[in-house]
LOZA-31098 format. One record per residue (C-alpha): residue in three letters; x negated, y negated, z negated; residue number from 1. Coordinates in steps of 0.05 Angstrom, whole numbers. Example, Ala and Ser with C-alpha at 12.3 -4.5 7.8 and 13.67 -1.06 7.14 Angstrom:
BEGIN
residu  X  Y  Z  num
Ala  -246  90  -156  1
Ser  -273  21  -143  2
//
This chain:
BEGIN
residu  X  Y  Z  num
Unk  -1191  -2016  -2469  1
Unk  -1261  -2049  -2467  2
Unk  -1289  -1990  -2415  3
Unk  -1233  -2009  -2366  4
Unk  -1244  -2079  -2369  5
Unk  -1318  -2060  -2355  6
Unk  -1294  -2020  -2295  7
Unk  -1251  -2067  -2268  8
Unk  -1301  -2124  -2275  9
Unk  -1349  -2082  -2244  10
Unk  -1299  -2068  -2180  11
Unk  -1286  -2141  -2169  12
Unk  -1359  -2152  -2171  13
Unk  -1370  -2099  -2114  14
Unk  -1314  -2121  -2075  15
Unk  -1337  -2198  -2073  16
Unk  -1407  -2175  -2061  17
Unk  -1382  -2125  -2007  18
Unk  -1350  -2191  -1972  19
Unk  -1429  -2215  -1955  20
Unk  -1438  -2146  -1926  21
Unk  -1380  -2153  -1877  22
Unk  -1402  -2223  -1860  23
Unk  -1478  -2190  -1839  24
Unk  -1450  -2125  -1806  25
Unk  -1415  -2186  -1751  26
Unk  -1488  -2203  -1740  27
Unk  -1501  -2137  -1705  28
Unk  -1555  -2120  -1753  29
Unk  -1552  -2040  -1771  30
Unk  -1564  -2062  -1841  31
Unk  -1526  -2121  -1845  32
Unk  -1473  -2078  -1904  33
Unk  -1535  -2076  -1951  34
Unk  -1571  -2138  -1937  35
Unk  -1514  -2183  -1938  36
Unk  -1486  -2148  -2004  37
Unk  -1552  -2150  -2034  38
Unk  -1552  -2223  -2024  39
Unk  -1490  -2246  -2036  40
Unk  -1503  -2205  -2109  41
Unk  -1564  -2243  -2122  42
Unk  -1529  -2306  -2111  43
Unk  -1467  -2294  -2160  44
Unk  -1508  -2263  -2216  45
Unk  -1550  -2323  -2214  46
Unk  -1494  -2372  -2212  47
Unk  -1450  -2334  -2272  48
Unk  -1381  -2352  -2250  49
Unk  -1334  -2352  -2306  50
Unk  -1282  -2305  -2269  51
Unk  -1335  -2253  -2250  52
Unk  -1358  -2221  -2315  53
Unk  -1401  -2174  -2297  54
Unk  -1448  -2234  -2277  55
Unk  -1461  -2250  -2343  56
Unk  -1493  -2177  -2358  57
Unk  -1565  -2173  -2366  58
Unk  -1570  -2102  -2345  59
Unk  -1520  -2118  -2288  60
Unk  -1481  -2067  -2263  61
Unk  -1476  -1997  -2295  62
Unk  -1528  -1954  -2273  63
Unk  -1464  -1905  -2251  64
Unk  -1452  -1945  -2189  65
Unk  -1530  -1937  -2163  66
Unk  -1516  -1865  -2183  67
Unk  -1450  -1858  -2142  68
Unk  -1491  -1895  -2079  69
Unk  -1547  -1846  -2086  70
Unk  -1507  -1784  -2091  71
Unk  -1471  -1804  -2026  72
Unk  -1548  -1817  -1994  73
Unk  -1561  -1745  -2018  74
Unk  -1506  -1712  -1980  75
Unk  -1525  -1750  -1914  76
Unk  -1596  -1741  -1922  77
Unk  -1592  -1667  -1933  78
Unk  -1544  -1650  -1885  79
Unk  -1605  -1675  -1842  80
Unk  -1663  -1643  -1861  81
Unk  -1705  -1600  -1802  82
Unk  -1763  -1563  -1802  83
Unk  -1798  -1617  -1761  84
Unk  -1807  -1653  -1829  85
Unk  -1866  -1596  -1841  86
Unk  -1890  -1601  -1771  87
Unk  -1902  -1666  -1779  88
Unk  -1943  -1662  -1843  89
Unk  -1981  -1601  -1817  90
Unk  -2011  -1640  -1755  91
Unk  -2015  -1706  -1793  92
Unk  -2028  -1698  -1865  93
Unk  -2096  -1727  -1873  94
Unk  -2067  -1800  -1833  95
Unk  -2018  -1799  -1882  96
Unk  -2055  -1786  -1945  97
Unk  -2100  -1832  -1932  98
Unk  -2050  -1882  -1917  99
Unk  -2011  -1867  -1976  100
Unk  -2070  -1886  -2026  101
Unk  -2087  -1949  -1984  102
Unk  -2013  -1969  -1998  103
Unk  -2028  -1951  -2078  104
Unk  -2094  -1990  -2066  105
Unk  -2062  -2056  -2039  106
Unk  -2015  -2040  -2099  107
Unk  -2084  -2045  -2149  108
Unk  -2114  -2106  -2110  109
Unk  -2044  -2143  -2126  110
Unk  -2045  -2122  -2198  111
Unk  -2108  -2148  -2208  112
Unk  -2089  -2213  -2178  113
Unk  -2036  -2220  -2216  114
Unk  -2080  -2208  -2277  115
Unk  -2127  -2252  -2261  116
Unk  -2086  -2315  -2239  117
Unk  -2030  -2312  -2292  118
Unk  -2021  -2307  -2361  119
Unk  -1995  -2223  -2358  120
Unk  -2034  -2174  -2390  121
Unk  -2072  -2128  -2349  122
Unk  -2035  -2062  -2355  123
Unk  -1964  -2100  -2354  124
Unk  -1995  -2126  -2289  125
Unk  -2013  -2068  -2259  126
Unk  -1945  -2028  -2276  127
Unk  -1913  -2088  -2251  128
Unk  -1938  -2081  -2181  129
Unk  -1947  -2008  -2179  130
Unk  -1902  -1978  -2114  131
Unk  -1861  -1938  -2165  132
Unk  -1796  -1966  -2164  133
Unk  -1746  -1998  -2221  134
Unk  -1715  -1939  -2233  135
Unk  -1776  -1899  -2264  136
Unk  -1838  -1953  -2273  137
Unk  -1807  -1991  -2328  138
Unk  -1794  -1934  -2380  139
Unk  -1861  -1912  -2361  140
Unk  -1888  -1977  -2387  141
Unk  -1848  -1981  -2445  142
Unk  -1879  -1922  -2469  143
Unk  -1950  -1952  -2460  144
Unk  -1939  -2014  -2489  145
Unk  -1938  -2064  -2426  146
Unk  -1885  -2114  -2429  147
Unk  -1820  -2080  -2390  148
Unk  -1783  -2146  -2380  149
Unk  -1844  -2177  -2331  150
Unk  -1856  -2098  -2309  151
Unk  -1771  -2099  -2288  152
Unk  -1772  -2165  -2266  153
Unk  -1830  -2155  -2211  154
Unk  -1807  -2088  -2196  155
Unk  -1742  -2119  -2178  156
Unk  -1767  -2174  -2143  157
Unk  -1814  -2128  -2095  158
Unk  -1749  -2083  -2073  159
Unk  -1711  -2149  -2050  160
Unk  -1762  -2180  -2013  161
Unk  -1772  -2114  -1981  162
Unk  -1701  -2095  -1973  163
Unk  -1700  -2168  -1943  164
Unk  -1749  -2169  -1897  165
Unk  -1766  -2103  -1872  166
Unk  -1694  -2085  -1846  167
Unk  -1694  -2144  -1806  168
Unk  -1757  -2137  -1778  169
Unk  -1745  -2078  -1761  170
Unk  -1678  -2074  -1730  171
Unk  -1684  -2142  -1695  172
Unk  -1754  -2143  -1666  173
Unk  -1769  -2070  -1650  174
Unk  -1737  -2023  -1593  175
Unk  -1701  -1968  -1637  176
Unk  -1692  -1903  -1595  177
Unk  -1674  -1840  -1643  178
Unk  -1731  -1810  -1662  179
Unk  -1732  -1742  -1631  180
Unk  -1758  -1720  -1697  181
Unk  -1684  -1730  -1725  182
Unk  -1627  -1673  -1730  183
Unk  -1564  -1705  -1700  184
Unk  -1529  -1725  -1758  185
Unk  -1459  -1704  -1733  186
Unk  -1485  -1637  -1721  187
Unk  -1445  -1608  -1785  188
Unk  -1394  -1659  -1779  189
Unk  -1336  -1643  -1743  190
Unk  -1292  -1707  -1710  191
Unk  -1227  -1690  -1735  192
Unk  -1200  -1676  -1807  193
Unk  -1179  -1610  -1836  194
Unk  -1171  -1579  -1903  195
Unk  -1228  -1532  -1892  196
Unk  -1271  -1592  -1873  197
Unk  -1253  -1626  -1928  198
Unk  -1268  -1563  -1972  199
Unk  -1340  -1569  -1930  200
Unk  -1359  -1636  -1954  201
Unk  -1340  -1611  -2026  202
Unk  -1378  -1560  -2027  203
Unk  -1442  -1604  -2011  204
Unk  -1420  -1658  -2063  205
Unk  -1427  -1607  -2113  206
Unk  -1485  -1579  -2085  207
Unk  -1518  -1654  -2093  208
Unk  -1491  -1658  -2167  209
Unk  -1523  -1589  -2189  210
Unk  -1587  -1614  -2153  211
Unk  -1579  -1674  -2197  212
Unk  -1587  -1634  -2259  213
Unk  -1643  -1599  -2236  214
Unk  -1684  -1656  -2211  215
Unk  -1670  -1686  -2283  216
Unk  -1698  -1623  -2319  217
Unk  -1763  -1627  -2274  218
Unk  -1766  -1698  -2282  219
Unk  -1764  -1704  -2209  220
Unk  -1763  -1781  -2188  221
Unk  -1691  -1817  -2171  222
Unk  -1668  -1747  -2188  223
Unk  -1595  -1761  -2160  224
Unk  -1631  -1773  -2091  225
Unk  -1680  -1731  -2081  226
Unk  -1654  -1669  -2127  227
Unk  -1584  -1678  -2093  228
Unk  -1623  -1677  -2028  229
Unk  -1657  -1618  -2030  230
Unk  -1599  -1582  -2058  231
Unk  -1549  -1596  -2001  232
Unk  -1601  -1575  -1954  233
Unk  -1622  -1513  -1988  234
Unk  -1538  -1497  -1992  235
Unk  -1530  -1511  -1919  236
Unk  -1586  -1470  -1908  237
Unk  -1562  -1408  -1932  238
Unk  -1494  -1417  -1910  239
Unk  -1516  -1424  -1838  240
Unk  -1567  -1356  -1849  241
Unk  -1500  -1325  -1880  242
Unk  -1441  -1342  -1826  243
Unk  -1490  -1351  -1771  244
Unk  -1456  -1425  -1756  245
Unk  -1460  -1495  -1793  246
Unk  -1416  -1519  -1849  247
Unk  -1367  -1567  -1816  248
Unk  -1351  -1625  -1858  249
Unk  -1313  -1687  -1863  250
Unk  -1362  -1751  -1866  251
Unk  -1330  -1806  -1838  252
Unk  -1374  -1875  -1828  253
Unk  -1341  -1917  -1888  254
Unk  -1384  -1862  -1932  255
Unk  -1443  -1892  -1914  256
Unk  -1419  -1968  -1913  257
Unk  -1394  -1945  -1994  258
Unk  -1462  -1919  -2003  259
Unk  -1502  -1980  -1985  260
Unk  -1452  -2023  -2026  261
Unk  -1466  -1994  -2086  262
Unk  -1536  -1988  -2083  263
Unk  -1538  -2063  -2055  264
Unk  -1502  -2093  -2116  265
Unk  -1533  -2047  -2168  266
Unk  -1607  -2077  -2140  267
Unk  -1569  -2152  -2137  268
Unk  -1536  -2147  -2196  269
Unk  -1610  -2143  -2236  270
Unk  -1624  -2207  -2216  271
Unk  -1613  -2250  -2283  272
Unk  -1625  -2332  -2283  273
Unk  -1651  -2313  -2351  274
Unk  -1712  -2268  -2318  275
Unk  -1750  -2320  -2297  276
Unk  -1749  -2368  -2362  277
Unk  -1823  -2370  -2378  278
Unk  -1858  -2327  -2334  279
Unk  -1859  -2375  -2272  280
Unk  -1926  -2368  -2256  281
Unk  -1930  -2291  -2264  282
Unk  -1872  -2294  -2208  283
Unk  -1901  -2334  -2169  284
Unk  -1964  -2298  -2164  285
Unk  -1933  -2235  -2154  286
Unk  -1880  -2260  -2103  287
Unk  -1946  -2277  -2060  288
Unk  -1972  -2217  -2079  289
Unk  -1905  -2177  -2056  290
Unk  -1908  -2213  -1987  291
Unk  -1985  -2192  -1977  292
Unk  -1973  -2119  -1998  293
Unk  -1914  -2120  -1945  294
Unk  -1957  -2146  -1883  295
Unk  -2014  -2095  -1906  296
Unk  -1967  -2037  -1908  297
Unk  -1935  -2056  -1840  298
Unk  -2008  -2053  -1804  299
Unk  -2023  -1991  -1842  300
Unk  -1949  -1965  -1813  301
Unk  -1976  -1996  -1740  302
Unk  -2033  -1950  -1745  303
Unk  -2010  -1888  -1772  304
Unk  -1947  -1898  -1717  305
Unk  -2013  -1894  -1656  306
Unk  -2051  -1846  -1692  307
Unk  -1984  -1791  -1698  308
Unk  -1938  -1815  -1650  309
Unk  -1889  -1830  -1708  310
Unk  -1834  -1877  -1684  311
Unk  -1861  -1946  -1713  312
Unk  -1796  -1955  -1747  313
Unk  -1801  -1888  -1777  314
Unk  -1860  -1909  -1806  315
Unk  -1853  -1974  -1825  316
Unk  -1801  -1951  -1863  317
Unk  -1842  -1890  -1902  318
Unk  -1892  -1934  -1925  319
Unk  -1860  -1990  -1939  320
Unk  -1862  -2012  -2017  321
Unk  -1793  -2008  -2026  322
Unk  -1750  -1955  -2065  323
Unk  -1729  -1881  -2044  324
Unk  -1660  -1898  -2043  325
Unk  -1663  -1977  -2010  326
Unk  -1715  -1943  -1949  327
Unk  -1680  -1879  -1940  328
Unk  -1612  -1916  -1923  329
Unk  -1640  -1963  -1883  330
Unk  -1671  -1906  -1848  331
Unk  -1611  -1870  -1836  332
Unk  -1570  -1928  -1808  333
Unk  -1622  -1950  -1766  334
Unk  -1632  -1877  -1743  335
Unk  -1696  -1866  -1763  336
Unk  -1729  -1801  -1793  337
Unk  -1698  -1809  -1861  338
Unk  -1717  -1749  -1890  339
Unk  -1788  -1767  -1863  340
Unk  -1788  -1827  -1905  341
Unk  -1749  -1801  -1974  342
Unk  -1820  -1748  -1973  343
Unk  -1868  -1799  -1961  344
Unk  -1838  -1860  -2012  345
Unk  -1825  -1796  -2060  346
Unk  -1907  -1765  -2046  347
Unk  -1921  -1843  -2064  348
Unk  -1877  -1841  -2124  349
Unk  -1896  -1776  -2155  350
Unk  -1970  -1795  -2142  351
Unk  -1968  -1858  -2183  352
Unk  -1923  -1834  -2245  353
Unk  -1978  -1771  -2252  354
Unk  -2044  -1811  -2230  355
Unk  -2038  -1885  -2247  356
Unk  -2007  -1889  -2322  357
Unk  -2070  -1844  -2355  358
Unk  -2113  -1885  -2307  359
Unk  -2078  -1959  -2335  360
Unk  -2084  -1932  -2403  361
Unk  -2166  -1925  -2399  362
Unk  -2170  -1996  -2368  363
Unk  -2136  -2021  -2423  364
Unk  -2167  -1987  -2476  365
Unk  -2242  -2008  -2444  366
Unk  -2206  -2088  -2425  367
Unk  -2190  -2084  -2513  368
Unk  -2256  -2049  -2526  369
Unk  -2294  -2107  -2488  370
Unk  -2250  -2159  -2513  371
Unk  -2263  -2140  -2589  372
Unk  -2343  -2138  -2582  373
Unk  -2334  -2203  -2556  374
Unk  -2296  -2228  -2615  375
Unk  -2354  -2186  -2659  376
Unk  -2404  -2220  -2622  377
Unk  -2380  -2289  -2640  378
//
């Protein structure tokens, strides 16, 4: 009884959220489904109406939904995926590299700000700005002892002013030609409906779920993502070597518009009046902090776009300090190189959950070292 009350709270939350999506997708704007959702999702979580339950959550939505959005990003993404992707890296990989640390460097600088000019502990500061994401940085934390509810908080707050900002920069102020870079999505999708395209886009669901379970036993990051990902284009792979033609499948638009609606209101739903009792200042630093890391990382995307010839909104896109799943749909309705940007925000991921948490864990040890001899000392 009390899980289908949960469900059906959670599907009147989505549908009311959905209703700020449809109000931004008048605007024009190729992401107006997620950025009015997300929005719209903010506002009712912080408001708590009485008739929308799920409001009054403090883990918002349940993490199924984000699941469900991702594993519909999966299938689209993979159904994409060219060899250009290695092409690209081949002739550009030092730009990028480079790049990619600067963008865990501005990461740092804002950490240390945030140490600095608020009351939050270093390490708790420095997971808290690290460009890892919600969905892995704060159980990484936990397990270090920095305080997951600032960590969460931050984390949260960086994906919504990015999710905010960037999309709108980009699909209002910059000419967005398809990058010729990017496999013609409709290539394996055929216009009309059959039972042996439906039995097509089955086939790839499950081959995004069984990628799920291996991404989870590698511990790959946002494993129904990128695992599901890679799957469905390893499947489609071999079934176009096999038959010698591609795997026609039924993938009407609404998929995508159901995708960015549930990954919209998971990331809205997070957003708790409660968050921000007593750690005003720690928000406020970081929410300059956020902004600053955004403009940094859209000059560093400037550059790399000269230096490679990498559509600007391709790269934008890749290196901006968002999440996988947020970027990667973004990139694919605004028909960017999605697949381009799922490698680099997942290279920038995987960098920081096997580099920086050994690396926080020394500073803190030698920031409690210095901080006892002190005390000794007096």
């Amino acid at each position: 009884m009390k899980r289908n009350q949960a469900f059906n709270h959670s599907i009147l939350f989505i549908f009311v959220s959905s209703m700020g999506g449809f109000l931004f997708s008048l605007t024009g704007l190729g992401i107006g489904w997620m950025l009015g959702t997300i929005i719209l999702a903010a506002l009712l979580c912080f408001r708590q109406p009485d008739w929308l339950k799920i409001t009054h959550s403090p883990k918002g939505l349940p993490v199924s939904w984000l699941n469900l959005g991702q594993w519909l990003l999966a299938i689209e993404l993979g159904k994409q995926i060219n060899y250009s992707i290695l092409h690209i890296f081949s002739e550009n990989w030092i730009t990028i590299s480079v790049m990619l640390l600067l963008s865990i460097g501005f990461s740092l600088l804002s950490g240390l700000l945030l140490w600095k000019f608020s009351k939050t502990d270093m390490i708790t500061s420095f997971f808290a700005t690290a460009p890892g994401g919600v969905a892995t940085l704060p159980g990484i934390a936990d397990e270090v002892g920095a305080n997951t509810a600032i960590v969460s908080i931050i984390q949260t707050m960086r994906v919504f002013l990015t999710v905010l900002t960037i999309p709108i920069i980009v699909s209002a102020w910059l000419v967005s030609p398809v990058d010729s870079t990017v496999a013609a999505s409709n290539t394996l999708t055929a216009d009309g409906f059959s039972l042996s395209q439906l039995l097509g886009t089955v086939l790839l669901g499950l081959a995004a779920w069984a990628g799920y379970f291996v991404g989870k036993l590698l511990k790959i990051p946002a494993p129904w993502l990128v695992g599901g990902m890679i799957f469905v284009a390893l499947f489609q792979s071999v079934y176009s070597f096999i038959t010698g033609h591609n795997l026609a499948i039924w993938w009407p638009e609404i998929i995508m518009i159901l995708s960015q609606i549930f990954i919209a209101t998971s990331v809205g739903s997070r957003f708790q009046r409660s968050m921000f009792i007593g750690v005003g200042k720690a928000v406020f630093v970081a929410f300059l902090g956020t902004i600053g890391l955004i403009i940094a990382m859209f000059l560093c995307a400037y550059f790399v776009s000269k230096v490679t010839g990498i559509s600007l909104i391709t790269s934008v896109l890749a290196f901006a300090p968002g999440g996988v799943a947020e970027m990667s749909t973004t990139a694919v309705i605004l028909q960017a190189d999605s697949t381009f940007v799922v490698a680099v925000q997942v290279l920038r991921i995987v960098f920081v959950i096997l580099v920086l948490p050994p690396f926080f864990r020394m500073l803190n040890r030698k920031e409690q070292q210095k901080s006892m001899q002190s005390k000794m000392s007096v």
